[in-house]
C-alpha positions as CSV (number, residue, x, y, z in Angstrom):
1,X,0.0,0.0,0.0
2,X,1.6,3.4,-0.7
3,X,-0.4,7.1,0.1
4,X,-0.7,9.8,-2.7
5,X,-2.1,13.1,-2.6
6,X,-4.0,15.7,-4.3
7,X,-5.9,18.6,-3.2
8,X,-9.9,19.1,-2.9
9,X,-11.4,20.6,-6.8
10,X,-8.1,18.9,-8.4
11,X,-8.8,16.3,-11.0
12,X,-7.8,12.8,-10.3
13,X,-5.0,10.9,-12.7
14,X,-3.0,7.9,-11.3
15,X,-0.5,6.4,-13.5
16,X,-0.6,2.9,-12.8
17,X,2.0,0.0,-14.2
18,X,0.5,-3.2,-13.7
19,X,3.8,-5.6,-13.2
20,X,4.3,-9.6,-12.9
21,X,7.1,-10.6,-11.3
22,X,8.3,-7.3,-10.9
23,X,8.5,-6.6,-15.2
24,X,5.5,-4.6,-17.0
25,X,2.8,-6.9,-17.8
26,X,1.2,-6.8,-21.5
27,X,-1.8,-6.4,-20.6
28,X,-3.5,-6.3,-24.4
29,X,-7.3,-7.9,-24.3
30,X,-7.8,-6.6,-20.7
31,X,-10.6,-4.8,-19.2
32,X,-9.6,-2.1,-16.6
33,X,-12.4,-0.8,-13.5
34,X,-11.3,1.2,-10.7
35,X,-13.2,2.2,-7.5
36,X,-12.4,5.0,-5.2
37,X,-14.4,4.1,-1.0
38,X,-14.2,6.3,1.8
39,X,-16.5,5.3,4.4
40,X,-20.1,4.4,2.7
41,X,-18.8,6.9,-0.2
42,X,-18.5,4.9,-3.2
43,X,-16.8,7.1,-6.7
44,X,-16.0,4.9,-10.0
45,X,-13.2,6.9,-11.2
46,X,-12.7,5.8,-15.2
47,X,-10.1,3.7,-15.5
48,X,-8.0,3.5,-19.5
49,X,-5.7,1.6,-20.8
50,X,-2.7,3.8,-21.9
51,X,-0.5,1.3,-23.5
52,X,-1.5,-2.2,-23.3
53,X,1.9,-3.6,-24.1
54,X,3.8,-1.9,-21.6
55,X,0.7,-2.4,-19.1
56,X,-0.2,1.3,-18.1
57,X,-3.6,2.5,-16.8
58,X,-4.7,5.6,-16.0
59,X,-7.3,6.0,-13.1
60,X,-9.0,9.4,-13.5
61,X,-11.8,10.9,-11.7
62,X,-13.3,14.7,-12.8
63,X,-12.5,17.7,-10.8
64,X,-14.2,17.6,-7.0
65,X,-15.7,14.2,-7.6
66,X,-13.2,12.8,-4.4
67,X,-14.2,15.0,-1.4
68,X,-11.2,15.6,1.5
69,X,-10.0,12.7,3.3
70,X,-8.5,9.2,2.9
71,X,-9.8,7.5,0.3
72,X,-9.3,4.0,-1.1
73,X,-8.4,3.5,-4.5
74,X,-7.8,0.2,-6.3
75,X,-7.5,-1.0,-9.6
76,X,-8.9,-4.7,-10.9
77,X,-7.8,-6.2,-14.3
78,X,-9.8,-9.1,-15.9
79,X,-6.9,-11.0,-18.5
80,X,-8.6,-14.3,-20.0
81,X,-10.6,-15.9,-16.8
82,X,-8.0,-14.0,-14.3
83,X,-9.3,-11.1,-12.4
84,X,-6.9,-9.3,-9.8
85,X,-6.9,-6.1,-8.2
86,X,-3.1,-5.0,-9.1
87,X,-3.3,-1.6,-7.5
88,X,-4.8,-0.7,-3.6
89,X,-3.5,3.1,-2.9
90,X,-4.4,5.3,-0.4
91,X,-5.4,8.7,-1.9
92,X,-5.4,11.6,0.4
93,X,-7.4,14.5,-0.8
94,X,-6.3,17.4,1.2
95,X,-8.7,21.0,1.6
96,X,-7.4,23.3,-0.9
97,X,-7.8,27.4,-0.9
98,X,-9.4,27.4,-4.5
99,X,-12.1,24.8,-3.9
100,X,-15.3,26.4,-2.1
């Protein structure tokens, strides 16, 4: 588990390699879904494959859609009949002076 940040009214974008065995994981003929849960507050950010072949997804969620606090975010792919969430994060969205 690791903790990243962002401030309240930013958008969301996490960068996400999925890996096996340590190496990028070609992930081509995937499906992606991410969810972001802080208490009984349930977000689907959108989750997109970047570049299949070097396994990259993108978890993004719209500007103010993640309210402050700690929020946990994962990421699940589904490969053939394997499904495993290859991503659990931390996200703390901290109060920000430009968000109302």
């Amino acid at each position: 588990m690791s903790i990243s940040d962002s401030h309240h009214g930013d958008d969301l974008r996490l960068l996400v390699t999925v890996t096996s065995n340590g190496a990028a994981k070609d992930i081509t003929g995937a499906t992606v879904a991410a969810v972001a849960r802080k208490g009984s507050t349930t977000v689907t950010p959108t989750a997109t494959i970047q570049d299949a072949a070097a396994g990259t997804v993108l978890i993004s969620a719209n500007e103010g859609q993640l309210g402050q606090g700690l929020w946990k975010v994962q990421l699940r792919v589904t490969l053939g009949d394997e499904t495993q969430t290859v991503f659990d994060d931390t996200h703390h969205v901290h109060a920000s002076a430009f968000a109302a």
